[in-house]
N, C-alpha and C positions, 0 to 999 in steps of 0.2 A: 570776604566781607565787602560789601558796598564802600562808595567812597564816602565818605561825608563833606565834602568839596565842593562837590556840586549838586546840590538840593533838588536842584529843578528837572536839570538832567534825567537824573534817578526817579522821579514823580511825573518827567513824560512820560520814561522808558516802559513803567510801573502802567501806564493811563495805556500808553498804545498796546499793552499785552494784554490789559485786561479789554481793551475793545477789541481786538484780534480773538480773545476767547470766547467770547462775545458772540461774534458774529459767526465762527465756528459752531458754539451750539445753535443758531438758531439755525444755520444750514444744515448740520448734518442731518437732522432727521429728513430732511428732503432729496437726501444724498443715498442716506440710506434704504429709502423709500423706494426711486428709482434705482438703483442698481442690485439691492436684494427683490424687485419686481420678479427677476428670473427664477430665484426662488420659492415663489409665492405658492407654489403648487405643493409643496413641503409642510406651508403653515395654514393648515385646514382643521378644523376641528374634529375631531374624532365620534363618528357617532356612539350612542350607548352600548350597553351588552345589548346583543339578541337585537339589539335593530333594523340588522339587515338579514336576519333569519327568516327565509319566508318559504312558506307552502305551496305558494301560486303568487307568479306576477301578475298583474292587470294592464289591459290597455282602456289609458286612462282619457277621459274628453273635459275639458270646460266643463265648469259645475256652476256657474255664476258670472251674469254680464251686469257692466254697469256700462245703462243710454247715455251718449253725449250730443251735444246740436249737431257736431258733424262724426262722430263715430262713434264705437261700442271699445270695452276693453273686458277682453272675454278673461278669467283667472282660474288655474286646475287649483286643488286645493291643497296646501303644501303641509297637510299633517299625513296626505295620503303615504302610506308605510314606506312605499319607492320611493317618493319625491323626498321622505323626510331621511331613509338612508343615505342616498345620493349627497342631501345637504342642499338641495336647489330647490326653488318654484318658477313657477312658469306662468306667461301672461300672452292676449293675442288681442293688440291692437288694429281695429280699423280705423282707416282713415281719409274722411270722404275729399271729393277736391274743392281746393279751398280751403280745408281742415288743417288747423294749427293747433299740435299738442303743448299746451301749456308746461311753461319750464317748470321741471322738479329732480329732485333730487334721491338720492336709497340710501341706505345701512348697508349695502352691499354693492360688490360692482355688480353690471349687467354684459353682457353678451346675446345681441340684437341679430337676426336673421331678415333681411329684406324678402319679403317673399312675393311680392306682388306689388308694383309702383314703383315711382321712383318720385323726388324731391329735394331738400335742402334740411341741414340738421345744425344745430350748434351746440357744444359745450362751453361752461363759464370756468378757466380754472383759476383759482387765488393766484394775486400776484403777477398772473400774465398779463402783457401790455394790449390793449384795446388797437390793434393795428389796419382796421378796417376805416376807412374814414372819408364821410360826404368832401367833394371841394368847397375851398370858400367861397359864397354867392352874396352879393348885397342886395339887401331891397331899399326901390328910392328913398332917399330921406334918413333910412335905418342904420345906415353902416351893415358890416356884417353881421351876419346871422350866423347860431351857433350852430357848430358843426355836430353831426351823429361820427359815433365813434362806437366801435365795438371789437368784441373777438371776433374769431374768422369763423366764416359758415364755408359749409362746404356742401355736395351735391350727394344721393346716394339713388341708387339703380337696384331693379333687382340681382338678387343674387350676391349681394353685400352683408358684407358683417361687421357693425358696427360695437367698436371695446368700448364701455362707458365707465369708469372706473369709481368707488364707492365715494360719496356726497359729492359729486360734481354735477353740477344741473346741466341738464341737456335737454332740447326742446326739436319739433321736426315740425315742419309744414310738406302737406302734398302741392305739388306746385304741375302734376300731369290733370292728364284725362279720365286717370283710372285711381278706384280707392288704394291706397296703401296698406297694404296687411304686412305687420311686424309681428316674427315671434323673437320673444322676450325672456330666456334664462338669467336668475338672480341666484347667485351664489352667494347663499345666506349663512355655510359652513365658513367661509372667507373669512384670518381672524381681522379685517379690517374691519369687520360685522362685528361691535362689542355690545350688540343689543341681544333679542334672542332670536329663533331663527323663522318669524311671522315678519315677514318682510312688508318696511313702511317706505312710500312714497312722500315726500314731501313737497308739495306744490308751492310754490313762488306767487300763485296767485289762483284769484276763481272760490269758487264753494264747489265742490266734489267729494263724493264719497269716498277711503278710502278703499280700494279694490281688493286688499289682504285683513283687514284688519278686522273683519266680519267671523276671520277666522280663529281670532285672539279668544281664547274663553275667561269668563270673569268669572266669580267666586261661585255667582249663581248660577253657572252652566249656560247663561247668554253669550253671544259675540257681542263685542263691542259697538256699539253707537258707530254707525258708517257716516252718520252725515258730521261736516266739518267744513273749515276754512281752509285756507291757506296760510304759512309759517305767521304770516304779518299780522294775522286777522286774531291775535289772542293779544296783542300788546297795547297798553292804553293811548288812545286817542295822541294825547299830547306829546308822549314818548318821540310818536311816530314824525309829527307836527318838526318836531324839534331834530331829532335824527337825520331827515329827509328835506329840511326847509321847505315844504310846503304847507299849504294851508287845509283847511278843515275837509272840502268835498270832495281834494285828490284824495285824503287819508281816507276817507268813505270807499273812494272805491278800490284802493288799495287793498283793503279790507275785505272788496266784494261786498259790501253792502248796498251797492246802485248797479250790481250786478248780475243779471236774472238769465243769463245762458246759461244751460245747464252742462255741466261734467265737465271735464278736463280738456275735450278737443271742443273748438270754439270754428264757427265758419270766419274767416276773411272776406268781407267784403268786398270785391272790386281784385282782389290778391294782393297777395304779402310783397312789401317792398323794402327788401333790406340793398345794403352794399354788399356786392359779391362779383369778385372778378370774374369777366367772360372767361372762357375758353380760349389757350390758344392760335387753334384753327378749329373748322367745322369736321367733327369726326364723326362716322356713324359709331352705335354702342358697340358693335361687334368688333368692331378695328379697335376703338378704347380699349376695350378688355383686353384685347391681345396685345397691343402695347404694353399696357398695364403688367402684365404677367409677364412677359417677356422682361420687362424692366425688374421685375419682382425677383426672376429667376437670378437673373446677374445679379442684382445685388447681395442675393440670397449665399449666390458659390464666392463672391468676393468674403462676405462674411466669415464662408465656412475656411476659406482656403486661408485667410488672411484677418483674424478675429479682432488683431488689437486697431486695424486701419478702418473700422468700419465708420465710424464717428465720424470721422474727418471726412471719409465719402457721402456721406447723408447730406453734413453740411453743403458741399461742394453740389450736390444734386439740388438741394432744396434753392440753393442759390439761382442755380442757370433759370430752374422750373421761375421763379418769384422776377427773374429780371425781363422774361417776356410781360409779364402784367402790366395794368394800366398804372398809371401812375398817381391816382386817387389813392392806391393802398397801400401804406410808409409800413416800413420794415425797418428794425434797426440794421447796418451793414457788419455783418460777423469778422471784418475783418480788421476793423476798426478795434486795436483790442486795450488801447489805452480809453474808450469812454468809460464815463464812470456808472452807463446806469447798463454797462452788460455785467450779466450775471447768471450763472451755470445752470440756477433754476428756469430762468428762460429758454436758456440755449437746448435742455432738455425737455421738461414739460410741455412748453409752449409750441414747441416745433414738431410735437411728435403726431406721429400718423392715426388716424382715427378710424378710417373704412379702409376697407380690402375687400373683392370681388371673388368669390368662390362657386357663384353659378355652372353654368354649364362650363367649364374650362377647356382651354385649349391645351392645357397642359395637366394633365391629368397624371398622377402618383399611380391608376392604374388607368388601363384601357383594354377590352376586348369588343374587336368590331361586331359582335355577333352575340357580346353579352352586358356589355355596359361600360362605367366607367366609374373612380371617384378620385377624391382628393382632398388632405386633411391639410388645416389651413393651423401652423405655428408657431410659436414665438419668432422661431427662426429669420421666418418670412415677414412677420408681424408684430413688430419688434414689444406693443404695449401688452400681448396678449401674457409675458412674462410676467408683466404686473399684474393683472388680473388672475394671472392661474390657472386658465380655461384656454380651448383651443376650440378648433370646429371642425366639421368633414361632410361632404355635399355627395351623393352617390345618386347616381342611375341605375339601374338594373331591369335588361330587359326581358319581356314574356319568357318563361319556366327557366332563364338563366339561374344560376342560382351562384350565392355566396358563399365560397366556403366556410367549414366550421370555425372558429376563430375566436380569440377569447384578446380582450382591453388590459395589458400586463398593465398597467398603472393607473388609471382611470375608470369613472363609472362613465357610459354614455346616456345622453339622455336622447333616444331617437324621436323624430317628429317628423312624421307623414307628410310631405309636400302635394304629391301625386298621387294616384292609382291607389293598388293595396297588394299585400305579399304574406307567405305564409312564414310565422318564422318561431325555431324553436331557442328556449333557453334552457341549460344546462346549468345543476347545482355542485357543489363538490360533494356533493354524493350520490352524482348520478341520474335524479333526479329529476326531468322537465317540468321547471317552474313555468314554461308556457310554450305549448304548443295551439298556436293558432293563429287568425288573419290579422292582420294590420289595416287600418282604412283611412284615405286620404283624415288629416286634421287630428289624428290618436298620438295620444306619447306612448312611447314604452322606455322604460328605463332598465339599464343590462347592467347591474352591478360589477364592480372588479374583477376580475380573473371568472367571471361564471360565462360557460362557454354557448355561442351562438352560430344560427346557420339562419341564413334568409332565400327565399326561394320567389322570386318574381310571378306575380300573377295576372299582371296588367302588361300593355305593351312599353311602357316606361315606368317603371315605378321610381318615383326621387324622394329623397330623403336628406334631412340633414340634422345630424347628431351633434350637441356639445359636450365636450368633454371636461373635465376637471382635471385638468393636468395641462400647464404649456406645451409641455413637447410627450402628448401621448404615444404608445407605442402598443401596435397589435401584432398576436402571435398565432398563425393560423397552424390546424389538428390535421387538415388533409392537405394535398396536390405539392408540387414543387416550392421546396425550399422551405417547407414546414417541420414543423417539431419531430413529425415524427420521419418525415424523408433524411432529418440529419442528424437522426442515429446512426448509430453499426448497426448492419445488416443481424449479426448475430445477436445484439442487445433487442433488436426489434424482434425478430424467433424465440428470442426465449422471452421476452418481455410479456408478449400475446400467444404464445402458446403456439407458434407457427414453425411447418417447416420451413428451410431456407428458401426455397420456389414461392410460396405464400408469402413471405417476407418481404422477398426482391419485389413480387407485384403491389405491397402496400406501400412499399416505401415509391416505387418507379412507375406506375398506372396512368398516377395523374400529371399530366406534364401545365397543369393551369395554374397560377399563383395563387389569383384570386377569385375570379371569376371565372364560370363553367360555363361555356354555352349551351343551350337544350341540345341534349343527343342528335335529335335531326340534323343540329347546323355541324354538329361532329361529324356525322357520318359523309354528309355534302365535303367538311374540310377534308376527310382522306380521298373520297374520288378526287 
């Protein structure tokens, strides 16, 4: 029994558990959020019966562009039978220079492929501190003038993949020479997705069409009405007045009503001037990437070898990385652990890595000098991709090399033609070639779960780059070294197919290539 003694005592004790309880539930679900991220691949929505039963795959193109002042945003159509097994849709931003895609936000995370250009990108996430910030300047007479404050922007290059994680607004300007072409995977199976699976963009600001939502069917067999505002532009006048303290003709254009550019990417006049720390020294991109990966790799084998220390090492890296900066850009100091405004959501959310470089690699998962190369980029290496649930893989493949047959044990891919074109077949569990045929620079194809593929190079590079639906996907290849069927018993393999033990040994031992064949000529050149 409690004491009755001391009243107050007991009505602290009482007050400080119930706000210790408190504050518990308002964190956990942000706790849980982040560290079941790795998970995330587990909790996918199941598609229907019979939706992924199909008689022929398609290589599929953009069906629909919506103009902007400064770019187009091209969209496949995500009831297409593939796209809607898989659980994804797909989108292919240009973006001219100058071109700033206005912030907005999805029902789904995204997973961004840089394919051409490079620039600057920001995410908004709740709750993180605004740590970007102009110096204090006076003008005469004035006192100080109020300083810009913001989240962190950061740079992105081709051959990047950008994790954007579901309702968190993220915006990019092209800030080169050259347009920016982004392609866009939206995992709209995601159960983060509690809508349905006609993926909505929601814009921050502007009047633009939405890009998917044409594809929504109403009662009467129409799409939905594409033209619209932005989140702000449905709320009354005064609301906004009052919410926002300002006055009547910022609320105008907040709204986009003294707003006549048209669509989502808007030109910058003169160019975008945000805070954004320099570079620590001048690198060219080729030397960055290798840095990059090299630094990716160590952290990677630290990770694997030493799982519960990795935390503590991020920090320590993020640290060194943040103290060469200028000193415009305040950071709170992580090691300061009695202040009262650190807190775990910070220290996790806000700090976490956003691009990773999977272009041509210097370090490639495979390599043959005479047939190509690739490399699958996840969670591992990439630590938000867990939360997301998606991964990605960047491949070469050169003239008549070919890939061997190989089937995605956990994941569907969604493949998109960067380069050239290849001929490539899919296999059904029954046998079946749901598609034999070309591929051509800009087509998707989608390779459902365990249904088996071969790709065959018909260009002098062909590149590619596939998303997967699964953090840590894994592929199980049908021919050459180290495959399903090299690590049978020789005897299970004879009587399996019907061989004798001579026929056997030469299916299982023939091919000595993992993954990649190079064309017979370069065979025959490798044994002289």
């Amino acid at each position: 029994m409690f004491s009755t003694s001391h009243p107050t005592k007991h009505s602290l004790k009482l007050s400080l558990m119930s706000n210790k309880l408190l504050a518990l539930s308002l964190f956990l679900p942000f706790l849980l959020l982040f560290f079941c991220g790795c998970f995330a691949s587990t909790f996918r929505q199941q598609p229907q019966e019979n939706e992924c039963q199909f008689q022929r795959l398609n290589a599929l193109e953009p069906d629909n562009t919506v103009q902007s002042e400064a770019g187009t945003i091209e969209t496949w159509n995500p009831k297409n039978d593939e796209l809607r097994c898989a659980g994804v849709a797909l989108s292919r931003c240009t973006i001219q220079r100058n071109g700033l895609r206005r912030p907005f936000y999805t029902n789904a995370p995204q997973e961004i492929y840089i394919q051409q250009g490079r620039g600057i990108f920001g995410m908004i996430f709740p709750g993180c501190g605004e740590t970007y910030e102009e110096p204090q300047e006076s003008e005469k007479g004035q006192g100080p003038r109020p300083q810009d404050r913001h989240q962190k922007v950061e740079h992105f290059k081709e051959g990047d993949i950008i994790a954007v994680p579901t309702g968190i607004p993220f915006w990019m300007y092209n800030d080169g020479q050259t347009p920016v072409v982004a392609i866009t995977l939206i995992d709209t199976t995601n159960l983060d997705n509690q809508l349905d699976q006609i993926p909505r963009r929601f814009y921050l600001s502007g009047n633009q069409e939405q890009e998917f939502l044409q594809y929504q069917e109403k009662e009467g067999g129409q799409g939905q009405q594409q033209e619209g505002g932005n989140v702000l532009s449905g709320f009354d006048d005064e609301f906004l007045e009052e919410a926002l303290s300002v006055n009547k003709e910022i609320v105008r254009n907040i709204k986009g009503k003294n707003d006549d550019r048209e669509g989502g990417i808007v030109e910058v006049k003169g160019g975008l001037k945000v805070i954004i720390p320099p570079t620590m020294r001048p690198r060219h991109g080729r030397e960055e990437e290798e840095e990059e990966e090299e630094e990716d790799e160590r952290r990677g084998d630290r990770r694997r070898r030493h799982p519960h220390h990795h935390h503590h090492e991020e920090e320590e890296e993020e640290e060194e990385e943040w103290s060469h900066q200028v000193r415009r850009v305040r950071r709170p100091h992580r090691h300061h652990h009695h202040r009262k405004d650190r807190n775990g959501l910070e220290e996790t959310l806000c700090t976490m890595k956003l691009r990773h470089n999977i272009g041509e690699s210097t370090s490639p998962d495979a390599y043959n000098p005479q047939a190509g190369r690739f490399k699958t980029l996840t969670s591992i290496d990439f630590p938000i991709l867990g939360w997301l649930g998606l991964a990605a893989e960047h491949g070469s493949i050169y003239k008549n090399a070919l890939f061997v047959p190989y089937y995605n044990v956990n994941a569907n891919s969604i493949l998109y033609v960067l380069n050239g074109s290849a001929w490539f077949q899919v296999v059904d569990c029954s046998g079946n070639a749901v598609f034999n045929g070309e591929l051509n620079e800009g087509q998707v194809l989608t390779i459902p779960q365990n249904y088996a593929a071969a790709i065959k190079s018909l260009s002098d590079n062909f590149r590619y780059v596939a998303f997967k639906t699964n953090d840590i996907p894994q592929i199980a290849t049908l021919a050459g070294a180290n495959s399903e069927i090299s690590a049978l018993p020789l005897e299970v393999v004879a009587h399996a197919f019907n061989l004798n033990r001579d026929q056997a040994r030469q299916l299982k031992n023939n091919n000595p290539y993992k993954f990649l064949v190079p064309p017979p000529q370069s065979q025959l050149r490798a044994v002289a």
